[in-house]
Backbone as CSV, one residue per row, in Angstrom:
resi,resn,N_x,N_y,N_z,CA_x,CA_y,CA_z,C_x,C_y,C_z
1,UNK,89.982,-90.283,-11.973,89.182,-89.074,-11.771,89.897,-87.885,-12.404
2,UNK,89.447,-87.121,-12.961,89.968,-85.839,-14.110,90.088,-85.156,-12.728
3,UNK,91.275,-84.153,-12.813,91.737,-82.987,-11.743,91.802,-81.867,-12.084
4,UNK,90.697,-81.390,-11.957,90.744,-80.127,-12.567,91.491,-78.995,-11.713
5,UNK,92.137,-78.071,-12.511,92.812,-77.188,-11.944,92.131,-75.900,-11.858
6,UNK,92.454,-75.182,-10.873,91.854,-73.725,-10.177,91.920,-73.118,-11.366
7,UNK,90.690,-72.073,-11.626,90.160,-71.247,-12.264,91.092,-69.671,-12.268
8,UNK,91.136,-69.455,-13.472,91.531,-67.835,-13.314,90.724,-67.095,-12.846
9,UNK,91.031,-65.873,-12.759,89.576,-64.572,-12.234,89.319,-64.559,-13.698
10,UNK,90.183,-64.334,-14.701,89.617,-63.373,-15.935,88.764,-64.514,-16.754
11,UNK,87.629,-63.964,-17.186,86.512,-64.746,-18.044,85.966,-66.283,-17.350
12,UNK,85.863,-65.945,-16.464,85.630,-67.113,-14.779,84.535,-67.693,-15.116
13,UNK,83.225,-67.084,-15.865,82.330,-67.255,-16.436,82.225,-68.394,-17.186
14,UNK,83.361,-67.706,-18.691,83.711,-69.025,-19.698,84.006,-70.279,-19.532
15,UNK,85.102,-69.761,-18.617,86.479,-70.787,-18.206,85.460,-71.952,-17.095
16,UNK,84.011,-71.689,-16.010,83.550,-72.602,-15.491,82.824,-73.742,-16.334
17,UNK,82.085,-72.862,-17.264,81.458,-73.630,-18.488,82.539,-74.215,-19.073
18,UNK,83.724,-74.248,-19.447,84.268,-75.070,-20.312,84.779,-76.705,-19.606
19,UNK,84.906,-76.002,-18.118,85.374,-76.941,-17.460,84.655,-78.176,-16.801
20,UNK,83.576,-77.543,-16.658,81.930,-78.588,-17.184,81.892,-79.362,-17.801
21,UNK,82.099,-78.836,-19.143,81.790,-79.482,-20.107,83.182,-80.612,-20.456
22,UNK,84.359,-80.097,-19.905,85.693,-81.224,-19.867,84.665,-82.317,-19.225
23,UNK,84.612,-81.415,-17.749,84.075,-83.070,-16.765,83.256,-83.836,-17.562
24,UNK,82.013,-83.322,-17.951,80.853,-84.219,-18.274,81.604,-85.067,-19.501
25,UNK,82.152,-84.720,-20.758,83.033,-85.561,-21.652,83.874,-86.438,-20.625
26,UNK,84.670,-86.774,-19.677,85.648,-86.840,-18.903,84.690,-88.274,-18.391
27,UNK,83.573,-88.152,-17.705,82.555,-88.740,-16.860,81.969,-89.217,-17.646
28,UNK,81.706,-89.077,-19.394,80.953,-89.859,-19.843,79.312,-89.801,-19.720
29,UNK,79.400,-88.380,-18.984,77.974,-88.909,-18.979,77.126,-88.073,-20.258
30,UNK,75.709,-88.996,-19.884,75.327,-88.690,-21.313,73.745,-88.024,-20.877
31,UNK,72.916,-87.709,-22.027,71.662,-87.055,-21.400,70.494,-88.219,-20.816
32,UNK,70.481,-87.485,-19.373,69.557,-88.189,-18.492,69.957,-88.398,-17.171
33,UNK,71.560,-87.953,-17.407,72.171,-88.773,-16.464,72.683,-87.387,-15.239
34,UNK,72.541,-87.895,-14.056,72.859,-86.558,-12.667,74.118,-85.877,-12.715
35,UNK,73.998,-85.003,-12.895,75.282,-83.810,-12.424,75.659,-84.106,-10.804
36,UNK,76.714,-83.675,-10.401,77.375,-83.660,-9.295,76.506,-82.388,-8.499
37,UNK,76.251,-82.608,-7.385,75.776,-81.246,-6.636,76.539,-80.008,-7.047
38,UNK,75.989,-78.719,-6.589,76.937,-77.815,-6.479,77.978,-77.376,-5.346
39,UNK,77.534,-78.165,-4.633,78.836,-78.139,-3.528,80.060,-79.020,-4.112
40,UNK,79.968,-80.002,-4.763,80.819,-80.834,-4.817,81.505,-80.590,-6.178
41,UNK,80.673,-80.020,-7.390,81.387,-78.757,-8.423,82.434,-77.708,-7.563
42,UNK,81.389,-76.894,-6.601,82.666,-75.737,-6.749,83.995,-76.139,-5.990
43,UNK,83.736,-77.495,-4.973,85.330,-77.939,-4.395,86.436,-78.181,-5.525
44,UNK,85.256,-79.050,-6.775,86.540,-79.541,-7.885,86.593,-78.723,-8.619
45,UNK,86.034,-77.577,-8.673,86.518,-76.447,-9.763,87.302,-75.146,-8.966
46,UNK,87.264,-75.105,-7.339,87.558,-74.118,-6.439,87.465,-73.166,-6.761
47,UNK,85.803,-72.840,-6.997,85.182,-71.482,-7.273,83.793,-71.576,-6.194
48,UNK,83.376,-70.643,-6.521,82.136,-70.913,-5.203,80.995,-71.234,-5.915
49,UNK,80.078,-71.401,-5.171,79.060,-72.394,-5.110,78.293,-71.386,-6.349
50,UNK,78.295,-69.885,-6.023,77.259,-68.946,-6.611,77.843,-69.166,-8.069
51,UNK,79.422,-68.863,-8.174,79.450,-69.346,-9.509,79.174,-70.438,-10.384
52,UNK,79.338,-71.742,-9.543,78.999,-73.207,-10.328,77.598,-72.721,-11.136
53,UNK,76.597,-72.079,-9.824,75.235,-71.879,-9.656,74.623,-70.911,-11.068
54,UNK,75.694,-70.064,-11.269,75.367,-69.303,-12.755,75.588,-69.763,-13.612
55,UNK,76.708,-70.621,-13.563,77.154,-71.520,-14.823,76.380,-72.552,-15.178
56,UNK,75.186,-73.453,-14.356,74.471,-73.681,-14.492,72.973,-73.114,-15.024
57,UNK,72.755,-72.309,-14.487,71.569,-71.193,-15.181,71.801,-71.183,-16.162
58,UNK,73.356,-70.905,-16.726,73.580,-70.561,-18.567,73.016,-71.874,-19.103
59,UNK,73.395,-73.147,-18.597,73.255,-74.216,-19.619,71.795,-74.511,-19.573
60,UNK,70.819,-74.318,-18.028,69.767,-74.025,-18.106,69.037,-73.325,-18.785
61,UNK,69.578,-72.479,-19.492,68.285,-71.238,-20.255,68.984,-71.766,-21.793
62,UNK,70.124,-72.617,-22.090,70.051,-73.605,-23.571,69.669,-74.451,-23.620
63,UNK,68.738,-74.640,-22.631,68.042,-76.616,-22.495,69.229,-76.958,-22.643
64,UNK,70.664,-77.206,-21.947,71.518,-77.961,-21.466,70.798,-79.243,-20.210
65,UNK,70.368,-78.604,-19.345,70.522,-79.640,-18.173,69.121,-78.954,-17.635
66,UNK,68.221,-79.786,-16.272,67.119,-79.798,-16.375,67.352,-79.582,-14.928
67,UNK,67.173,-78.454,-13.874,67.047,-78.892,-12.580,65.758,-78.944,-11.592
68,UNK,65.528,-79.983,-11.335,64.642,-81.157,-11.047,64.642,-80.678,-8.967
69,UNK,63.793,-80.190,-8.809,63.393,-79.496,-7.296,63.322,-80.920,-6.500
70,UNK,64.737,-80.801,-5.311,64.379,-82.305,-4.420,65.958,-83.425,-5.103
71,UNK,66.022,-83.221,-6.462,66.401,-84.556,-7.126,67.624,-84.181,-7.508
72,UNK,67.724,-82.824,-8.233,69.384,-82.492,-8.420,69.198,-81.531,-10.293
73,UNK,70.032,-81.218,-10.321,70.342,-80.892,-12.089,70.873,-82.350,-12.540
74,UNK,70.010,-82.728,-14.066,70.127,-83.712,-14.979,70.940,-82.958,-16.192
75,UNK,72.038,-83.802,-17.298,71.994,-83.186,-18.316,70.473,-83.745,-19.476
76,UNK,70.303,-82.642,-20.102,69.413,-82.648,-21.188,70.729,-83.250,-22.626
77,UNK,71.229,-82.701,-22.984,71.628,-83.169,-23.738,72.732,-83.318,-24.279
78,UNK,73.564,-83.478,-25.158,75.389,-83.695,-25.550,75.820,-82.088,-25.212
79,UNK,76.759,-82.057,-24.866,78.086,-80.766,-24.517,79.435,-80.895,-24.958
80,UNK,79.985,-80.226,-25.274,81.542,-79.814,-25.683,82.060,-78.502,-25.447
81,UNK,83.227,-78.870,-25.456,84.009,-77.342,-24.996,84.046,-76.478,-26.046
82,UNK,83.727,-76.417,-27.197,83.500,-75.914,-28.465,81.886,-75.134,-28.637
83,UNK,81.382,-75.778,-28.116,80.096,-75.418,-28.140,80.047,-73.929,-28.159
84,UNK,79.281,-73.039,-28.887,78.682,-71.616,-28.655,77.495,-71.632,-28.195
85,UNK,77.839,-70.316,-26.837,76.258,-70.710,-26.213,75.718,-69.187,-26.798
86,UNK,74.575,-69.223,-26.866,73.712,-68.589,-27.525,73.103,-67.612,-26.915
87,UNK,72.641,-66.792,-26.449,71.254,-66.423,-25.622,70.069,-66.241,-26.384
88,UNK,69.244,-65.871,-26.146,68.240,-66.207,-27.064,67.141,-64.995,-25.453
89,UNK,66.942,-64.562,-26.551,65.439,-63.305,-26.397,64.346,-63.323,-26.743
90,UNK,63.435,-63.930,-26.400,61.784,-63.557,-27.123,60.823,-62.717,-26.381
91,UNK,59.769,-62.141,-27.160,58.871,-61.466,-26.517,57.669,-62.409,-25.505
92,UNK,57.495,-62.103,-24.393,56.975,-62.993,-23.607,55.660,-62.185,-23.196
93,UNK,54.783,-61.413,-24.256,53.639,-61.671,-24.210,52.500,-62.063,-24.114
94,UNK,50.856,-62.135,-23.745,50.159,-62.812,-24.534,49.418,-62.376,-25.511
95,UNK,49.470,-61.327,-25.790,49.104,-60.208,-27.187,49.189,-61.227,-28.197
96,UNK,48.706,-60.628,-29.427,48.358,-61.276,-30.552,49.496,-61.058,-30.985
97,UNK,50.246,-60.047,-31.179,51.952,-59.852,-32.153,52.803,-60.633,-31.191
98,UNK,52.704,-60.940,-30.201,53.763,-61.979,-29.542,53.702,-62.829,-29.576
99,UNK,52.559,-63.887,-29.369,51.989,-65.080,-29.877,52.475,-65.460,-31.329
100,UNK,52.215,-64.676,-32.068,52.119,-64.752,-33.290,54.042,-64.248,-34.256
101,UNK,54.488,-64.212,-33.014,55.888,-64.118,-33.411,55.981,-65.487,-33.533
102,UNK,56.103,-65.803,-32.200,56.465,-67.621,-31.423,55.840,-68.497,-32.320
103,UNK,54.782,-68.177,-32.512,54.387,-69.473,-34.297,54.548,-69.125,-35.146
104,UNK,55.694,-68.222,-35.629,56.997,-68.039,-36.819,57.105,-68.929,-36.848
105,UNK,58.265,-68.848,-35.292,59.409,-69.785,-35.244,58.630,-71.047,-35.058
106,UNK,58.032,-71.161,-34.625,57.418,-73.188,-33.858,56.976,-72.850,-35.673
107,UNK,56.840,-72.609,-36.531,56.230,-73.146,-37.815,57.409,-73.732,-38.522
108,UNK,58.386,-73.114,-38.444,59.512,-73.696,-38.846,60.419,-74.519,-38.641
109,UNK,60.344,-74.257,-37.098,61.246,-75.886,-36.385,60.399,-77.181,-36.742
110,UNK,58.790,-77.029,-36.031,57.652,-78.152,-36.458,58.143,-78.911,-37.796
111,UNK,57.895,-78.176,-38.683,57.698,-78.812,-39.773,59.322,-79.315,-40.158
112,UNK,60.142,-78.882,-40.422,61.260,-79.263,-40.495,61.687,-80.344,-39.532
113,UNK,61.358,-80.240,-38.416,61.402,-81.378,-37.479,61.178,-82.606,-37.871
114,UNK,59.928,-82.382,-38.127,59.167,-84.104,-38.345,59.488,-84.167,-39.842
115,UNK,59.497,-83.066,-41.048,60.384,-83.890,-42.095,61.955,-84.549,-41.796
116,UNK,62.768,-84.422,-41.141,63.865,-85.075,-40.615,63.273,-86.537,-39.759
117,UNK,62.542,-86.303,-39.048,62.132,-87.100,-38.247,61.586,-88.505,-38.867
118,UNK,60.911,-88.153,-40.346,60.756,-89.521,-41.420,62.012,-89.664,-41.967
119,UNK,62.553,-88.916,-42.224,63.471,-89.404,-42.760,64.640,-90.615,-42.192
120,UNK,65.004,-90.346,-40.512,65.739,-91.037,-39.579,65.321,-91.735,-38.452
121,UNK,63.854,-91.599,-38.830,63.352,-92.648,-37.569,63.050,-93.950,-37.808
122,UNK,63.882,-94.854,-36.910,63.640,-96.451,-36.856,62.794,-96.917,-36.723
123,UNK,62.400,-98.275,-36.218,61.386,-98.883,-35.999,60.810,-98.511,-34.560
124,UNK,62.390,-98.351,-33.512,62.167,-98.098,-31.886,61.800,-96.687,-31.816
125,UNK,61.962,-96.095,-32.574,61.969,-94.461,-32.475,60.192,-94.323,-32.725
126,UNK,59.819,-94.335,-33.450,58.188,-94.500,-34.698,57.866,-95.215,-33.300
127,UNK,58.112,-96.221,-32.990,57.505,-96.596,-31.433,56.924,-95.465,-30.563
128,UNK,58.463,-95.232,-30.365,58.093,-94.454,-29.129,57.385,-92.639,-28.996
129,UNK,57.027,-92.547,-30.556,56.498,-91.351,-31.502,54.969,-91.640,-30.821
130,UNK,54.927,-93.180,-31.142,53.384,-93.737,-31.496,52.736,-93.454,-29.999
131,UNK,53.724,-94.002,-28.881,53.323,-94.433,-27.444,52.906,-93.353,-27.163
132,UNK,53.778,-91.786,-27.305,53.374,-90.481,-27.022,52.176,-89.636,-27.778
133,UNK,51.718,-90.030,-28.576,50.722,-89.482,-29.386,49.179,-90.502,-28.908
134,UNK,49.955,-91.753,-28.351,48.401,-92.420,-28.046,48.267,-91.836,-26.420
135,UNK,49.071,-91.561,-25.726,48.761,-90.849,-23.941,48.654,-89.222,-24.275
136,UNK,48.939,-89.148,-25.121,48.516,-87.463,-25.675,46.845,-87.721,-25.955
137,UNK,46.560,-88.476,-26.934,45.112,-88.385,-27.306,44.317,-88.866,-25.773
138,UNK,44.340,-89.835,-25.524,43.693,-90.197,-24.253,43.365,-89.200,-23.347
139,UNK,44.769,-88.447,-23.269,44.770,-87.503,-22.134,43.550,-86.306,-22.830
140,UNK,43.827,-86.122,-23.729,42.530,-84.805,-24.630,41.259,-85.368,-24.538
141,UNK,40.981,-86.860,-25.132,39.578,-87.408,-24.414,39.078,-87.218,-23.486
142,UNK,39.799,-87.640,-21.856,39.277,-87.941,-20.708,39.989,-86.277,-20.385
143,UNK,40.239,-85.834,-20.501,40.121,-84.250,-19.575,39.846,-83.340,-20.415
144,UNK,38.695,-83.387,-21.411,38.070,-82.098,-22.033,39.491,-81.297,-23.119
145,UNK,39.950,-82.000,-23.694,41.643,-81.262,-24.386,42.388,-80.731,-23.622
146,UNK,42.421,-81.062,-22.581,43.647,-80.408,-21.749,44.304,-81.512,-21.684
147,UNK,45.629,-81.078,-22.624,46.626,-82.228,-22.679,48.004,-81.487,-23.020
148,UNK,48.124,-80.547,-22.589,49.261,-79.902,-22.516,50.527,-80.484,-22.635
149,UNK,50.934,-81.228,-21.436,51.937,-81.364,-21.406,52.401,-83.073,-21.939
150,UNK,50.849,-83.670,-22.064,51.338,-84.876,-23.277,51.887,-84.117,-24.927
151,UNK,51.040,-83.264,-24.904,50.975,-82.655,-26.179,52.451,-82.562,-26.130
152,UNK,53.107,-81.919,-25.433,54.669,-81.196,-25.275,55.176,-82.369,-25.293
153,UNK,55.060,-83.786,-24.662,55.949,-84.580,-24.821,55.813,-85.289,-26.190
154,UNK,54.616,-85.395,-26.977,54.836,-85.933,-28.228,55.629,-85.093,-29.067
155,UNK,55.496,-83.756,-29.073,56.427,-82.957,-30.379,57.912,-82.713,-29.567
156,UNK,58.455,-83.361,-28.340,59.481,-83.046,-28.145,60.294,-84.220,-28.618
157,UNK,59.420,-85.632,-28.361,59.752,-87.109,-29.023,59.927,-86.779,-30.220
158,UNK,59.742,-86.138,-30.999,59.416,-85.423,-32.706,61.247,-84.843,-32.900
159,UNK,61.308,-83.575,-32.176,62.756,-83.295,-31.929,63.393,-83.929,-31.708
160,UNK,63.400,-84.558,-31.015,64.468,-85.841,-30.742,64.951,-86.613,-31.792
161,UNK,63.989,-87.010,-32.330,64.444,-87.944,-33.372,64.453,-87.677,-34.299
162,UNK,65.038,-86.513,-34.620,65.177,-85.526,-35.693,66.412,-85.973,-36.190
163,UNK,67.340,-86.179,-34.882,68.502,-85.971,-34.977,69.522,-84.955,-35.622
164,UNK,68.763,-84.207,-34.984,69.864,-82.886,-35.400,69.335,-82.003,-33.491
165,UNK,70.414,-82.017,-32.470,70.413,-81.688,-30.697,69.778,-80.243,-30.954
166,UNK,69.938,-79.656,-32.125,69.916,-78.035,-31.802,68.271,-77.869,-31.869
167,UNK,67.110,-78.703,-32.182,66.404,-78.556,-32.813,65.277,-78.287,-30.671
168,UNK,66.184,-79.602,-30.436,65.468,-79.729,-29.005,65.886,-78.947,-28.190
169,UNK,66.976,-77.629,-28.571,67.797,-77.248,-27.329,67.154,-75.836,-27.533
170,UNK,66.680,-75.868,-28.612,66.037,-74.341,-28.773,64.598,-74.671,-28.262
171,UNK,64.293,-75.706,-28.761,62.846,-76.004,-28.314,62.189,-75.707,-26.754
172,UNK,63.826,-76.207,-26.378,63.498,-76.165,-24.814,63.631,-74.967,-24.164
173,UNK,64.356,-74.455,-24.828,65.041,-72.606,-24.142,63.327,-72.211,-24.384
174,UNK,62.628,-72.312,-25.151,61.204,-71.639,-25.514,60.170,-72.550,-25.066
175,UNK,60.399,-73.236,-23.797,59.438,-73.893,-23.364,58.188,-72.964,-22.654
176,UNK,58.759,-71.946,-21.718,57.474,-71.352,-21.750,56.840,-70.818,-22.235
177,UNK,57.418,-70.193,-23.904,56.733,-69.543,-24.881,55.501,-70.555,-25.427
178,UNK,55.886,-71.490,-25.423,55.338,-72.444,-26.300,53.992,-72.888,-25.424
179,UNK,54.041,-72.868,-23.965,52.593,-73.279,-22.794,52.191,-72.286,-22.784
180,UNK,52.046,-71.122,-23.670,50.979,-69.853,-23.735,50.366,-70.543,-24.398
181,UNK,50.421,-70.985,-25.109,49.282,-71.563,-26.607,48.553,-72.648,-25.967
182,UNK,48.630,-73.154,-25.012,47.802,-73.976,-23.913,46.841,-73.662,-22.648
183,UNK,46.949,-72.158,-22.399,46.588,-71.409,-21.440,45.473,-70.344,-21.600
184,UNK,44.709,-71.001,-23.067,43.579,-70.145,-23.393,44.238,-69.040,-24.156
185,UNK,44.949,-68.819,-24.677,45.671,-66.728,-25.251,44.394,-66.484,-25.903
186,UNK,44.227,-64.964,-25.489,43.215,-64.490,-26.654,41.646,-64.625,-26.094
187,UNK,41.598,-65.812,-24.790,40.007,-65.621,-24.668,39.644,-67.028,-25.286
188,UNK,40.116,-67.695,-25.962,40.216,-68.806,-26.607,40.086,-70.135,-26.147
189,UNK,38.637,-70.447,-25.672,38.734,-71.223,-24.735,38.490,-72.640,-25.314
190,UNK,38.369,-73.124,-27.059,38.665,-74.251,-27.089,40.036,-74.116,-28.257
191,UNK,40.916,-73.354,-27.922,42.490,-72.933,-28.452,42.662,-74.179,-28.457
192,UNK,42.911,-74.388,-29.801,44.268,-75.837,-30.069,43.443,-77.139,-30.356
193,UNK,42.083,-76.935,-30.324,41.357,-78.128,-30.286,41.403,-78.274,-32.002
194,UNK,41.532,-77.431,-32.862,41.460,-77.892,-34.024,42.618,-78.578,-34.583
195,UNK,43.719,-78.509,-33.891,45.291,-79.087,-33.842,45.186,-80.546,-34.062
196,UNK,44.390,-80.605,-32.871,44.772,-82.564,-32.173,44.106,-83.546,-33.223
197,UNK,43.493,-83.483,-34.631,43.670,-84.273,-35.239,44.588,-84.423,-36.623
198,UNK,45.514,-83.482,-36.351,46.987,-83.329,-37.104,48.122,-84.096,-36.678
199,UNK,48.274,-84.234,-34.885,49.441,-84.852,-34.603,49.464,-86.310,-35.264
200,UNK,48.052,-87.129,-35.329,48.022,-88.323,-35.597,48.836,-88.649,-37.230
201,UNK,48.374,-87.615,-38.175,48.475,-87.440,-39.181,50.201,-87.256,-39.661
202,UNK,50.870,-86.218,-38.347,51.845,-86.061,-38.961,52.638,-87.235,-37.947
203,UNK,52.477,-87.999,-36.839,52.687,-89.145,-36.717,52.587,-90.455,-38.073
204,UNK,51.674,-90.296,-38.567,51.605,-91.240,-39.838,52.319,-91.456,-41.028
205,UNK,52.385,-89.768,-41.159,53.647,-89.331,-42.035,54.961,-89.651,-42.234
206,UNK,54.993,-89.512,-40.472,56.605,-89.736,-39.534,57.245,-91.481,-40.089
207,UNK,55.595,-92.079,-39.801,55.563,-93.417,-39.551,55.839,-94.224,-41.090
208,UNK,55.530,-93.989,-42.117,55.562,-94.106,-43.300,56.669,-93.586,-44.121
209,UNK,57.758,-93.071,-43.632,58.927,-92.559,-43.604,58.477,-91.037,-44.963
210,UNK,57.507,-90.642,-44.777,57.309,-89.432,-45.623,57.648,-87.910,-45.570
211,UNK,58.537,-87.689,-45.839,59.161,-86.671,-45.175,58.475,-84.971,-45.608
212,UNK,57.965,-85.104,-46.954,57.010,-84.101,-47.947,55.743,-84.068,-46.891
213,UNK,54.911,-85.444,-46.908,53.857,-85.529,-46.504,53.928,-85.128,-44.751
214,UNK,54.962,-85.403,-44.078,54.910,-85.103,-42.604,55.547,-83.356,-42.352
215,UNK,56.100,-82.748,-43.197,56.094,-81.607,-43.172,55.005,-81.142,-43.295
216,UNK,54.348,-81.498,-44.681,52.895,-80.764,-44.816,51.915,-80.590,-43.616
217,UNK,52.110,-82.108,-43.125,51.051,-82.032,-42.046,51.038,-81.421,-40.651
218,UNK,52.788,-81.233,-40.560,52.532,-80.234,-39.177,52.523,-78.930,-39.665
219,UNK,53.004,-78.385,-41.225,52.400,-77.033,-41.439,50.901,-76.665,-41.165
220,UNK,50.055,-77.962,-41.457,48.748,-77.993,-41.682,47.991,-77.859,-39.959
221,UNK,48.794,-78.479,-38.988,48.606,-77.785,-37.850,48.977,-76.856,-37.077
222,UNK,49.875,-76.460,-37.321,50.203,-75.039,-37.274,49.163,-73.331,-38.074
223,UNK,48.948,-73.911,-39.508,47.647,-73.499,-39.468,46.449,-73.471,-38.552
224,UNK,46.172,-74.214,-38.002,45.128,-74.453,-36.952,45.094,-73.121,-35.987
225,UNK,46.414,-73.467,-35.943,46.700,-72.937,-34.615,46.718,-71.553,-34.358
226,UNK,47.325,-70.751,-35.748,47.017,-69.457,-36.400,45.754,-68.993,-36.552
227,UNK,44.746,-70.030,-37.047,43.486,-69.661,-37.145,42.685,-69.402,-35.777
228,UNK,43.256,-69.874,-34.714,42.464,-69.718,-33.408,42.943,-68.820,-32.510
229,UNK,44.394,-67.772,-33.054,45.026,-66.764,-32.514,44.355,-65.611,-33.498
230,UNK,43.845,-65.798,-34.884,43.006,-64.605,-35.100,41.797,-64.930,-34.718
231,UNK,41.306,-65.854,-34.567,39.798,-65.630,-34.392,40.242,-64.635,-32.762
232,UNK,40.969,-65.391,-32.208,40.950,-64.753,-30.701,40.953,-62.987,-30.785
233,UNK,42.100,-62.599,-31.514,42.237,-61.379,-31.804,40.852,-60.734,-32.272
234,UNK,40.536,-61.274,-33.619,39.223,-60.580,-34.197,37.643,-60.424,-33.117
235,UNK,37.850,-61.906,-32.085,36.556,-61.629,-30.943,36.785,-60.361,-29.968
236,UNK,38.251,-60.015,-29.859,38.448,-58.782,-28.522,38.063,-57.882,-29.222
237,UNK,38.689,-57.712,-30.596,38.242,-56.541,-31.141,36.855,-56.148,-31.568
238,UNK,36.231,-57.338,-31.402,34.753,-57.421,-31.544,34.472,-56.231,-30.312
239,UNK,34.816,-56.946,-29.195,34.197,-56.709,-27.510,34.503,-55.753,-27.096
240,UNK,35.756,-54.825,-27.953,36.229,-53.439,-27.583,37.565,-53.374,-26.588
241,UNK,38.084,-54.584,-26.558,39.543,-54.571,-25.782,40.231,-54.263,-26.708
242,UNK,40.268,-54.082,-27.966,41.912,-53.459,-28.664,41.051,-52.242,-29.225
């Protein structure tokens, strides 16, 4: 068992996160796998509970670790004591210039994503691409396109197997940016429906190891998706809300 030694006061902050991240290297564990309570952190780090408790929040708001109400904090994904943590700021609007920031960025991770994603995905990987894109569609059939959060799990399977961690860790820090675009923005009440016959496409892409062609195609839904944040905009301004 690694023994960790008592914490300084100065940079208590840093110094808990680093010592985390010893344990979890130390423990081996890998993403998926349970963190220690926070009672049983702050005995082996002999800091208090509130601090374990912030030091967690930090790795929480980098999609580090996932805490799961009832079940405990999971890690999300690889850690090191090297690591720079980031913070990260977005506008958390539902306005048209805030929206329309957030599918900058999702235009650029997307597509870059799934071109990596042909490029390094196996046979088990393209599997498990396929499994999530067929309970994604189902789910849009049988509940009128409300498929939110299949939707979220096929393009996060996408990140993943990108293989490059940073792609999913940002992804995740902007998880609630990203369930505005599911929540009607704009008045938009069949938002995103012009999307859902792109994922298949840039699944195919993925699947065919095309890395040109599977970029194109999640640019090509991402377009979509732009087009149904101005129409939204251009109907208010129709109706006299802007």
């Amino acid at each position: 068992m690694l023994d960790l030694p008592p914490l300084q006061a100065t940079a208590r902050d840093d110094a808990v996160l680093n010592v985390l991240a010893d344990f979890v290297i130390h423990e081996e564990l890998k993403p998926g796998d349970r963190l220690p309570t926070e009672r049983v952190l702050s005995q082996r780090l002999k800091v208090s509970r509130t601090t374990v408790r912030e030091a967690l929040t930090r790795w929480e708001g980098l999609g580090l670790v996932e805490r799961r109400q009832g079940s405990g904090t999971y890690l999300k994904a690889a850690v090191s004591r090297d690591m720079l943590h980031l913070p990260l700021t977005f506008a958390s609007g539902n306005d048209f210039e805030s929206l329309m920031h957030t599918l900058e960025i999702r235009r650029g991770l997307e597509a870059e994503a799934a071109a990596l994603c042909a490029l390094r995905a196996g046979p088990a990987e393209v599997e498990i691409i396929r499994q999530k894109l067929e309970v994604m569609e189902e789910a849009f059939h049988s509940r009128a396109g409300m498929s939110s959060d299949e939707d979220w799990d096929f393009h996060q399977a996408i990140y993943r197997v990108s293989g490059n961690p940073l792609f999913e860790q940002i992804i995740s820090a902007m998880h609630e940016l990203f369930h505005r675009f599911w929540e009607h923005p704009l008045g938009v009440r069949d938002f995103g429906h012009a999307s859902f016959p792109y994922h298949r496409t840039v699944y195919e892409r993925i699947a065919a190891g095309d890395a040109e062609g599977a970029r194109g195609e999640a640019l090509k839904l991402i377009a979509t998706v732009e087009a149904d944040l101005r129409r939204g905009d251009a109907n208010l301004k129709r109706a006299g809300y802007k």
